[in-house]
C-alpha positions as CSV (number, residue, x, y, z in Angstrom):
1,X,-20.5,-30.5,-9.0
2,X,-18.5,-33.3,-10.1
3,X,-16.1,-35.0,-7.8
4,X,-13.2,-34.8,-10.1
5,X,-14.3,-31.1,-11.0
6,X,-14.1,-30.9,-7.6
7,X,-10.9,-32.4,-6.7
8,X,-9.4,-29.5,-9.5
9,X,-10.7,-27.3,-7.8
10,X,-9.0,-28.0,-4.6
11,X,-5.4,-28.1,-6.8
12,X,-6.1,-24.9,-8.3
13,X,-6.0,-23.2,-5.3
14,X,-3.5,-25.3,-3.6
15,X,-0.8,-24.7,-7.0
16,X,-1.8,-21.1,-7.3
17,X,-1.3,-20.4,-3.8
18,X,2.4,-22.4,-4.0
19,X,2.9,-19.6,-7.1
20,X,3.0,-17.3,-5.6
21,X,3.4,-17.4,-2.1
22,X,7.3,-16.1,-2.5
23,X,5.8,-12.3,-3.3
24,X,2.7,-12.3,-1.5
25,X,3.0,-13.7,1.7
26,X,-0.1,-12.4,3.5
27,X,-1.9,-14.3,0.4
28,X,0.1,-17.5,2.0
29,X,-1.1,-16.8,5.3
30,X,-4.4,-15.7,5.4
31,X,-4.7,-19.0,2.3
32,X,-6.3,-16.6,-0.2
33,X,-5.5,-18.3,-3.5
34,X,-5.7,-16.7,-6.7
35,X,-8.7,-18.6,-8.1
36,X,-11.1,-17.9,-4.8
37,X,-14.4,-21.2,-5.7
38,X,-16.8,-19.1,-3.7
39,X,-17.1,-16.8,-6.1
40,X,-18.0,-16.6,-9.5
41,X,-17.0,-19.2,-11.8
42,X,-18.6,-21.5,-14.0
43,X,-17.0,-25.5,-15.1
44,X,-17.1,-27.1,-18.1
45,X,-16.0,-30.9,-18.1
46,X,-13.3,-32.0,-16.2
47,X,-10.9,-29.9,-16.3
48,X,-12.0,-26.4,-17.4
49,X,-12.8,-23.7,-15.0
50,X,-14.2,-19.9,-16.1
51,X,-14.1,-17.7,-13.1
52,X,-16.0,-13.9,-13.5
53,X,-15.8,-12.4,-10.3
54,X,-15.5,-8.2,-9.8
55,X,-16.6,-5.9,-7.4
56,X,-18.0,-2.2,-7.4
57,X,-18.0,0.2,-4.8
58,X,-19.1,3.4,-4.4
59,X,-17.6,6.3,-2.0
60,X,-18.8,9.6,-0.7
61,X,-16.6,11.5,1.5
62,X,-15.9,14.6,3.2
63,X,-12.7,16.3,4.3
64,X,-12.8,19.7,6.4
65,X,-10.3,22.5,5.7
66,X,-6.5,21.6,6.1
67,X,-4.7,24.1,7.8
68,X,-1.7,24.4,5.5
69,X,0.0,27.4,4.1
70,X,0.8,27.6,0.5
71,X,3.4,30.3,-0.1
72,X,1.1,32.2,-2.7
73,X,-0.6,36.1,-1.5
74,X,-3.5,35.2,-3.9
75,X,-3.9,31.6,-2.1
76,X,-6.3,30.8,0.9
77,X,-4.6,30.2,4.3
78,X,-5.8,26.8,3.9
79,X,-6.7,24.5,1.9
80,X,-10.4,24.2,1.2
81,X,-13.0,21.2,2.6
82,X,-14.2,19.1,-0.3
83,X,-17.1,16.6,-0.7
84,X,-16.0,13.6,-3.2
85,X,-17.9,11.0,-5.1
86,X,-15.9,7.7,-6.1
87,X,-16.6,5.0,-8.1
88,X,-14.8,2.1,-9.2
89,X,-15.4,-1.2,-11.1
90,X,-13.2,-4.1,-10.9
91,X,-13.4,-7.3,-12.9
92,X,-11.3,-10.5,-12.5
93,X,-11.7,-12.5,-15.1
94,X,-9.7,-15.8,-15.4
95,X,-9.2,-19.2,-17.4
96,X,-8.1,-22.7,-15.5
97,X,-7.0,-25.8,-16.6
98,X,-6.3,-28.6,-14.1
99,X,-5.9,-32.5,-14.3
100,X,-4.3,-34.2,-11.4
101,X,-2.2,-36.2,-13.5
102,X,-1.0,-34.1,-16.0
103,X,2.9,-33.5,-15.8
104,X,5.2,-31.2,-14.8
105,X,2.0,-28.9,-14.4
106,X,-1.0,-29.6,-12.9
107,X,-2.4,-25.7,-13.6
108,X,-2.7,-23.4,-16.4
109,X,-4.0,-20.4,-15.8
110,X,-4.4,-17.4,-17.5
111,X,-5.9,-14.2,-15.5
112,X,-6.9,-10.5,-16.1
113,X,-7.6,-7.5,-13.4
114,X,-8.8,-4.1,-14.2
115,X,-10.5,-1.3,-12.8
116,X,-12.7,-0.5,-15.7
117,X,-14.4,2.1,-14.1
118,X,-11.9,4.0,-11.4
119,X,-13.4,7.4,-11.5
120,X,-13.6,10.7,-8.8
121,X,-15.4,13.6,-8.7
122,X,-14.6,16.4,-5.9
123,X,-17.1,19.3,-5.7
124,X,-16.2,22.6,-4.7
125,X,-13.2,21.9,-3.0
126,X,-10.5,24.3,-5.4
127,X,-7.5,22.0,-4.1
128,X,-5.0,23.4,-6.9
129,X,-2.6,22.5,-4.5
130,X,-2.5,18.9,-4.7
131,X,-1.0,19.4,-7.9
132,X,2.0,17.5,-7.9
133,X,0.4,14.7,-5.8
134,X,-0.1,11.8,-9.2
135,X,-3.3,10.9,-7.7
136,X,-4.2,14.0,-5.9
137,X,-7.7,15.2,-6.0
138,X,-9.0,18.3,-7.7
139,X,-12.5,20.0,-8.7
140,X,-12.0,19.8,-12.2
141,X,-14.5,17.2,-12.6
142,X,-14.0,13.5,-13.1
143,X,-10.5,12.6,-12.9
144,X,-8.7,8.9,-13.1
145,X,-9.3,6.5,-15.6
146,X,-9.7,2.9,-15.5
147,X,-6.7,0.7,-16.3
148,X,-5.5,-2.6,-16.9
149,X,-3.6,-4.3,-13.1
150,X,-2.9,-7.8,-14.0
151,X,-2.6,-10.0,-17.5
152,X,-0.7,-13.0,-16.8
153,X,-0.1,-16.6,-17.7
154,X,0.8,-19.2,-14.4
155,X,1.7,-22.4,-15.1
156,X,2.1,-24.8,-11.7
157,X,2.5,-27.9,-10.3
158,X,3.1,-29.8,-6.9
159,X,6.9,-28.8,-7.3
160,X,7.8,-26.2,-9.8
161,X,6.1,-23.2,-11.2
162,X,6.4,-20.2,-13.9
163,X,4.6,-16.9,-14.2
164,X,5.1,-14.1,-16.7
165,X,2.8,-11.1,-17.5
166,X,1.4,-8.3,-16.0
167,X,1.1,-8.4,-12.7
168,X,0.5,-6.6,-8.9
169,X,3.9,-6.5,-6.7
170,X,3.3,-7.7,-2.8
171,X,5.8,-8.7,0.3
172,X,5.5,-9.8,3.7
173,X,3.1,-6.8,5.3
174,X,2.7,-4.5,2.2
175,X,5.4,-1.8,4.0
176,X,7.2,-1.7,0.6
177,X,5.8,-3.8,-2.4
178,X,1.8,-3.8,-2.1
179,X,-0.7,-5.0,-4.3
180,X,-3.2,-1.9,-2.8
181,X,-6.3,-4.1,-1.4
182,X,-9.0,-2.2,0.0
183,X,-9.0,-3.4,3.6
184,X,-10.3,-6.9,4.9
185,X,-11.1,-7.5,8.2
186,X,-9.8,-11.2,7.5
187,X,-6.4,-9.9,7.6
188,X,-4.6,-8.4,10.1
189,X,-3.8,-4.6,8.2
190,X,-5.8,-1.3,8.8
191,X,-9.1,-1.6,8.2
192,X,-9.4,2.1,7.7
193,X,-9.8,3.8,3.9
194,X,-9.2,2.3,0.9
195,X,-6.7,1.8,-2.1
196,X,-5.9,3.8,-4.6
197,X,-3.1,2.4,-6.4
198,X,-1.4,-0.8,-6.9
199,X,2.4,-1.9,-7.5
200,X,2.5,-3.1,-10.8
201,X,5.2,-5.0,-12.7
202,X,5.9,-6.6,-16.1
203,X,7.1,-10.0,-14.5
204,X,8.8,-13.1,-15.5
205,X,9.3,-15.4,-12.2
206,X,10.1,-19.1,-11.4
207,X,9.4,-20.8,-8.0
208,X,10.2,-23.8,-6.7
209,X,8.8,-26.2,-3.9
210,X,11.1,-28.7,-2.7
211,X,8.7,-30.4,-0.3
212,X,5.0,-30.2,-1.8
213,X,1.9,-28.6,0.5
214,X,0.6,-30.8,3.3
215,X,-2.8,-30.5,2.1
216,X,-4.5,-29.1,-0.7
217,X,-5.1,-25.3,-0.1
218,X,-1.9,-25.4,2.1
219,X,1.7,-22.9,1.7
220,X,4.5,-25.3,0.6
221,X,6.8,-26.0,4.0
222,X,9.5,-24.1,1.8
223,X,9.2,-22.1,-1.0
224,X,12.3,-20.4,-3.0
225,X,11.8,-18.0,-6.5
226,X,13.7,-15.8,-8.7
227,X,12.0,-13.2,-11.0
228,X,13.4,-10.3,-13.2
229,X,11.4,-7.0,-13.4
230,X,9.9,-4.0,-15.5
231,X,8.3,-1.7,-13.1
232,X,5.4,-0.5,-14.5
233,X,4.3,1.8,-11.9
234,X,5.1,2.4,-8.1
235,X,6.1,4.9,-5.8
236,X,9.6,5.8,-7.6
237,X,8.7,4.9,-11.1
238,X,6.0,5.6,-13.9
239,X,6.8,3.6,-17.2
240,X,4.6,5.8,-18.9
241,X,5.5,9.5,-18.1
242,X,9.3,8.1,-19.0
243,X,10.8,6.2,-15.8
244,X,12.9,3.1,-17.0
245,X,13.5,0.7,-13.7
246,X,14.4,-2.5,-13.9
247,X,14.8,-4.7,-11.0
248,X,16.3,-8.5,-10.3
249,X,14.6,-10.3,-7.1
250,X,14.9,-13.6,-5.1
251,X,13.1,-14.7,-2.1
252,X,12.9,-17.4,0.5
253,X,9.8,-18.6,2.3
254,X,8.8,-20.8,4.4
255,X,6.5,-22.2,7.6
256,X,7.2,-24.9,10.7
257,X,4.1,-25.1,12.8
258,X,2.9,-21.8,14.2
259,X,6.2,-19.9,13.1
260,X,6.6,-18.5,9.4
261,X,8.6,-16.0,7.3
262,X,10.7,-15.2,4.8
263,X,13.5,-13.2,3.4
264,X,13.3,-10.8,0.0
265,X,16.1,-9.3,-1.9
266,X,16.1,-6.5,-5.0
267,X,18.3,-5.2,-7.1
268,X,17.1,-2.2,-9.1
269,X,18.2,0.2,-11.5
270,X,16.1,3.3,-12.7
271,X,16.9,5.8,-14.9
272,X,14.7,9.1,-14.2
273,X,12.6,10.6,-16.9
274,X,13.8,14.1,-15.6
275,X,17.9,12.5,-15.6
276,X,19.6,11.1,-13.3
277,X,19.7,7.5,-12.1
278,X,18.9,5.7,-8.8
279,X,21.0,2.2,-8.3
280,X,19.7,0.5,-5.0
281,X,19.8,-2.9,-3.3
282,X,16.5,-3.3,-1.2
283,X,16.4,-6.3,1.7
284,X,13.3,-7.3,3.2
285,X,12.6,-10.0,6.1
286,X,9.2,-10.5,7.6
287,X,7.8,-12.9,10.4
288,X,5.1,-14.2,11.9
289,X,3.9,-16.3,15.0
290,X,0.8,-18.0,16.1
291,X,1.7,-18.4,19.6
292,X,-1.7,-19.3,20.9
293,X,-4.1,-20.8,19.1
294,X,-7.5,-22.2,20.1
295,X,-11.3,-21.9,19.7
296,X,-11.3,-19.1,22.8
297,X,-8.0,-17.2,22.1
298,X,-5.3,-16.4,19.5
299,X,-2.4,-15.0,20.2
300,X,0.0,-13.5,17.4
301,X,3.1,-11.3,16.5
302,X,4.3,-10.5,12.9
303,X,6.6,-8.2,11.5
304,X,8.5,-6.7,8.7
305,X,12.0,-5.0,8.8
306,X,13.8,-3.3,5.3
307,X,16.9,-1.2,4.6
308,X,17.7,-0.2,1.3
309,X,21.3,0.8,-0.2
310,X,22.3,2.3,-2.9
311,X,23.4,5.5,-4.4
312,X,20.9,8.3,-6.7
313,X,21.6,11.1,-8.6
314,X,18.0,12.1,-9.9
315,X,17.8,14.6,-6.6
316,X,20.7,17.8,-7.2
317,X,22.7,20.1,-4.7
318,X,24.2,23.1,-5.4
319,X,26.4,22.4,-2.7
320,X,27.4,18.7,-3.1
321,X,27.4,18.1,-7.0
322,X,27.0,13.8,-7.9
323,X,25.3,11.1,-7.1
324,X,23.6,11.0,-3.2
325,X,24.5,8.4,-1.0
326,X,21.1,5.9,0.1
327,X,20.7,4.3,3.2
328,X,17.7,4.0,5.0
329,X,15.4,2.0,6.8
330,X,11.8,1.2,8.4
331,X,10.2,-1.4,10.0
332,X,7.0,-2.6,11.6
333,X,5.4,-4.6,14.3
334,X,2.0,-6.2,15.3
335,X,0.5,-7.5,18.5
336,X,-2.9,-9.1,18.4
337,X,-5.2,-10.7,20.5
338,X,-8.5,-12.1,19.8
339,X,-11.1,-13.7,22.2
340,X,-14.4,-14.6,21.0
341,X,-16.1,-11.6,19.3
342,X,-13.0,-9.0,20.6
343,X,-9.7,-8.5,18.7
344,X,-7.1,-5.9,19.7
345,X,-3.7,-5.2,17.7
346,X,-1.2,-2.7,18.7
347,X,0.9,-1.9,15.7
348,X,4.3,0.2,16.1
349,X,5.7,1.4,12.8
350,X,9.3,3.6,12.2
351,X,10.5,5.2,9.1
352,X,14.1,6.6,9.3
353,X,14.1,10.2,8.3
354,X,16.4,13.2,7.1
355,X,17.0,16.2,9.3
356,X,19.8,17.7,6.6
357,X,18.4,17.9,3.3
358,X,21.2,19.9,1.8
359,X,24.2,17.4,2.6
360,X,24.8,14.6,-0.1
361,X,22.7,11.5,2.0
362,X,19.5,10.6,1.8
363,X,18.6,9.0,4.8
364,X,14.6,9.2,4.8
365,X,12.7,5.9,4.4
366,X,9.7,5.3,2.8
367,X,6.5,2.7,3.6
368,X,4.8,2.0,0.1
369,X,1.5,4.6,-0.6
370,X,-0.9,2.0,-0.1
371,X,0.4,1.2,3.2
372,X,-2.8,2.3,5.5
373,X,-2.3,3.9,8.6
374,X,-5.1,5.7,9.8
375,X,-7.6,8.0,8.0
376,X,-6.3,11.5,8.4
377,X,-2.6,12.3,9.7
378,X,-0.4,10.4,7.0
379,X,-3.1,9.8,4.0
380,X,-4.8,13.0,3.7
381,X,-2.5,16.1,6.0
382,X,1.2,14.7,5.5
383,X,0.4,14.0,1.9
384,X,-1.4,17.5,1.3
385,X,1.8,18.8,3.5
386,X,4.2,17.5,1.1
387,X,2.4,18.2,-1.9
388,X,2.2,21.8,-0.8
389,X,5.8,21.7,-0.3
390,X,6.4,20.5,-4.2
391,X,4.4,23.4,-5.4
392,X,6.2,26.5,-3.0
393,X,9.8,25.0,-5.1
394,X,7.8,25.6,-8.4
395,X,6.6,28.7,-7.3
396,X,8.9,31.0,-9.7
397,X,8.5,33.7,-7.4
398,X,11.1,32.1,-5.5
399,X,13.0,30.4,-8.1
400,X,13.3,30.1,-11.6
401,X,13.8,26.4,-12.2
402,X,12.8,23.9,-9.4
403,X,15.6,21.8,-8.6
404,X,15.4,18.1,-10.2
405,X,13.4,15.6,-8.7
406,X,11.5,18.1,-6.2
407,X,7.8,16.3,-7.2
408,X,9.4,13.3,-5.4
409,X,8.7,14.9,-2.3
410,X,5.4,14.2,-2.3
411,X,4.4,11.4,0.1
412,X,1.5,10.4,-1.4
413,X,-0.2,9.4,1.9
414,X,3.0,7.2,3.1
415,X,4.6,6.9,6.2
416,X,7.7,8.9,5.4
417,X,10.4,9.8,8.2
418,X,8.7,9.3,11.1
419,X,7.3,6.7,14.2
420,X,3.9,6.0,15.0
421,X,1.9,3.9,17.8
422,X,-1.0,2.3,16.6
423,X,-3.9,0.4,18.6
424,X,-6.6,-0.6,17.3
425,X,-9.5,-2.8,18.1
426,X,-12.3,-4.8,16.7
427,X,-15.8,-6.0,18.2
428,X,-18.4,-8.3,16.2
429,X,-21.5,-8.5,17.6
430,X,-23.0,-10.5,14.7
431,X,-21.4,-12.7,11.9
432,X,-22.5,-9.3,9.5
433,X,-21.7,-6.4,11.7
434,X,-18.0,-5.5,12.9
435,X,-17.1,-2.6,14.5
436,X,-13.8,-1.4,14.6
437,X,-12.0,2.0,16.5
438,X,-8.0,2.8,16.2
439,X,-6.0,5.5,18.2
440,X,-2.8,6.7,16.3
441,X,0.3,9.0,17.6
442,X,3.0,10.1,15.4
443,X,6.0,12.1,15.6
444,X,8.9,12.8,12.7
445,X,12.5,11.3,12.9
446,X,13.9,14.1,14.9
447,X,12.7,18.0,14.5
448,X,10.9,18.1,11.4
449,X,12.4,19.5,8.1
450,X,10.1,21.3,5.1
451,X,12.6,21.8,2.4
452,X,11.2,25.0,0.7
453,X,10.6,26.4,4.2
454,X,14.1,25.6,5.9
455,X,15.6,26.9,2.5
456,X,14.4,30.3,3.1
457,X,15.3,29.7,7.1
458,X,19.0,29.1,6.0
459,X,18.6,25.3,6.6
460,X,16.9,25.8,10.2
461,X,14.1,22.7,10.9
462,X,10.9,24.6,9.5
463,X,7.9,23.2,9.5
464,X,5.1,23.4,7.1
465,X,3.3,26.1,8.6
466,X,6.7,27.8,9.5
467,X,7.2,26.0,13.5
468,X,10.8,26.1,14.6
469,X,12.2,22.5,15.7
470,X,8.8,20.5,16.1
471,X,8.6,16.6,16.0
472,X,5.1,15.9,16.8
473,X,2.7,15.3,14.1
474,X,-0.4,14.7,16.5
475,X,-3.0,12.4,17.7
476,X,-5.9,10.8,15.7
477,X,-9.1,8.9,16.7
478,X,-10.9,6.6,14.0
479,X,-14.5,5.1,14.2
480,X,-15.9,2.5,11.8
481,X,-18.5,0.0,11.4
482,X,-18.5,-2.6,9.0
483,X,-21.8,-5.0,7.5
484,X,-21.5,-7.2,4.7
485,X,-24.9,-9.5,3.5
486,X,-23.9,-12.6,1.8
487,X,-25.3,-14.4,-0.6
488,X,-24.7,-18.0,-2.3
489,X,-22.1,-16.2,-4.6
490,X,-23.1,-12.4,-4.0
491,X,-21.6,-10.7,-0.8
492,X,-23.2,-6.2,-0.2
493,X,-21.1,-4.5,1.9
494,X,-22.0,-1.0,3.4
495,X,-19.0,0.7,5.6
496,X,-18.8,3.9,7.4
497,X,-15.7,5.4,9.0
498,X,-14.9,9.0,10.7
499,X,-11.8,10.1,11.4
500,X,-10.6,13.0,13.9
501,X,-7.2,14.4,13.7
502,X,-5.3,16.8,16.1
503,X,-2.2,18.5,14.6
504,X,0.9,18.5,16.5
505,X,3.0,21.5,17.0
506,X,4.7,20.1,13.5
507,X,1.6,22.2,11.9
508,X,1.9,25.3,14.4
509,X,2.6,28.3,12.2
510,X,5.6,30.8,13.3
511,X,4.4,32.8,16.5
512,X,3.3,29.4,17.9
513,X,-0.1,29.5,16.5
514,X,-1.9,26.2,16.7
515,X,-3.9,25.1,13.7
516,X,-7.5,23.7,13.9
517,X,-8.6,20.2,14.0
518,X,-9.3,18.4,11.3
519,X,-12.8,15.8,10.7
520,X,-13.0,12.9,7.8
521,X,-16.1,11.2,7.2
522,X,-16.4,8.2,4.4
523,X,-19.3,5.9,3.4
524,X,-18.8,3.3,1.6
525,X,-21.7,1.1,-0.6
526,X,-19.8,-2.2,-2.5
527,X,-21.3,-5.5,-4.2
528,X,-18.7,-8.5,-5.0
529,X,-19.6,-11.6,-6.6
């Protein structure tokens, strides 16, 4: 490769990076830019750069029985095992233009990301009550089609830079804007499951670098941006079934020595497909510090801390007509250490929930869906839970019209009013084999609430399975094991997990009855290039 080809190569990434290190700061960290020369790209002349990378993976699963009640006399008394097949194809095609001299921008890129295969297929599994879960799966066949993630142009250079288009939303840790990666034991997230969905936003954003990187490749000492949003699709809002949210944000971030972080504000209007209109101010700090760091050891702590304000009226009351008052928060923490091929991380995580449903606050915070924690408690029961939940209210046996916004009480797999403890370690044995194990305990903020349940209890704290004033949502052990083969620009990964899940007395039903544990098994097969 040329030497000057070369040389643009190394300001590609270094400008990229400086792009957009203000939203994605695990990108800044872990010095992931978003034009990665070990994979797939081809030059032509000086200055021109074709990159073609993608990835396919390929996932079997199984899931025993969930012991959940659905309030139906024709329904089963839980809710079915299913074996799944998933498969999804991902291409990343982008175009670069560098020249070290050019002025006031060094880069021009312009990028692409879609999954142009994203399909499932469950198999006997009848799980009609996943329903009201967007993503939930179901034995109808093939389900989930492929869409467009990111179209956008970036234009950059040593000390300014713009980027409009399509494009995934990320912060600090992922807790509340994430880009949903499938895991990477690079980084220092859950290495359990995989993603489903990603934060996407029609984006126009500015960011600034008043002191340039130290070296090529580097995060900027400081970086500060401002960028105006159309939310596409997240959590809250779906531009296509109707959702309008719109959404002003500037950030601050920057690193001295070992120490980094940075600070993120939002501003966001939404106005509900359904009615109704959510107004809320969302601020964000995360942290992190490389306390020791040597050839032997590494010792580290990061963390990320949000409360969001505001006021909504999408949800309604009988009791308390107008708009509901918003204040919540969450937060998490990590502790690693890593010496030679041993890494252990103990991760604490707290949501702030709701014990009163029917009074005009909402105090319950959410993490963002793609948010891993674990295999079984928070992505597969809680979200089945709350699904269930959603379809009881539009049972009409109980009700003739659901009460606004009730599908929003689907989790979705997210950490949702409640606390867990979370260690985990890693061993590699071999620069292709890792193997990884994680230990999870979780409990609700205070006695646990299921709003169809508790509505027939005259506001009592019911659970799912109808227990009476239960905050435990149980204990969960995961297994994995992790080998990737690489190649000059080819990298076959195969990955198998199993997750074990005992319910807390948050599942007991009525006369104290304690529900069966619950088994996850996944394999994964994936190519990237």
């Amino acid at each position: 490769m040329p030497r000057r080809v070369r040389r643009s190569l190394f300001l590609a990434a270094a400008f990229a990076l400086g792009a957009t290190a203000a939203s994605s700061s695990p990108a800044a960290a872990q010095q992931r830019p978003v034009f990665d020369p070990t994979r797939l790209h081809m030059t032509a002349g000086d200055s021109l750069i074709v990159a073609v990378p993608g990835e396919m993976t390929l996932t079997f699963g199984h899931l025993d029985a969930l012991p959940i009640d659905v309030e139906d006399a024709d329904a089963a008394r839980t809710v079915p095992e299913e074996d799944f097949l998933r498969a999804r194809l991902r291409l990343q095609p982008s175009l670069l233009l560098t020249g070290a001299g050019w002025r006031p921008f060094a880069l021009y890129q312009l990028a692409a990301d879609a999954d142009v295969l994203h399909h499932l297929l469950a198999v006997g599994s009848g799980r009609d009550a996943l329903t009201y879960d967007p993503v939930g799966r179901s034995d109808a066949g093939f389900s989930g089609d492929g869409y467009l993630q990111q179209l956008y142009a970036l234009a950059a250079g040593p000390n300014f830079a713009l980027k409009v288009g399509l494009m995934r939303s990320h912060w600090g840790l992922g807790m509340l804007a994430n880009e949903g990666e499938d895991p990477d034991l690079n980084g220092t997230g859950s290495p359990f499951g995989y993603a489903e969905r990603a934060d996407r936003v029609v984006r126009a954003q500015v960011a600034v670098f008043p002191t340039a990187a130290e070296k090529p490749g580097a995060e900027p000492p400081l970086t500060l941006a401002v960028a105006f949003d159309a939310v596409v699709e997240d959590d809250t809002a779906s531009w296509s079934a109707g959702d309008r949210a719109y959404q002003a944000l500037a950030a601050v971030r920057g690193h001295y020595g070992r120490f980094s972080g940075g600070f993120y504000g939002v501003h966001r209007r939404q106005k509900h497909h359904e009615g109704g209109e959510t107004i809320v101010t969302v601020l964000d700090a995360e942290a992190r510090g490389d306390f020791v760091r040597s050839k032997d050891l590494h010792v580290w702590l990061e963390g990320e801390a949000a409360t969001i304000l505001g006021s909504s009226s999408l949800a309604q009351s009988a009791t308390e007509p107008g708009a509901f008052d918003v204040k919540s928060s969450g937060g998490v923490l990590r502790f690693g250490v890593g010496a030679g091929v041993f890494e252990g991380l103990l991760e604490l995580g707290v949501a702030s929930g709701d014990d009163n449903p029917f009074d005009e606050k909402i105090r319950d915070f959410s993490f963002d869906r793609e948010y891993r924690v674990g295999l079984l408690m928070f992505r597969e029961m809680m979200r089945t839970s709350t699904a269930i939940t959603a379809l009881n209210l539009a049972d009409p046996t109980w009700q003739g019209t659901p009460p606004r916004g009730y599908e929003h009480l689907t989790t979705e797999g997210a950490v949702r009013g409640a606390s867990y403890v979370n260690p985990r370690i890693t061993v590699r044995p071999t620069r292709e084999l890792a193997l990884y194990a994680g230990f999870l305990y979780g409990a609700s903020d205070g006695a646990y609430v299921d709003p169809f349940r508790s509505s027939l209890a005259g506001g009592a704290a019911v659970g799912p399975n109808g227990a009476l004033e239960k905050d435990a949502l149980g204990i969960e052990v995961d297994l994995g094991a992790r080998y990737v083969k690489r190649f000059e620009r080819l990298a076959l990964v195969a990955r198998a997990e199993l997750g074990w899940f005992n319910p807390g007395g948050v599942f007991d039903r009525a006369a104290g009855e304690e529900v069966d544990d619950v088994l996850g098994f996944w394999l994964h097969l994936g190519a990237r290039w």
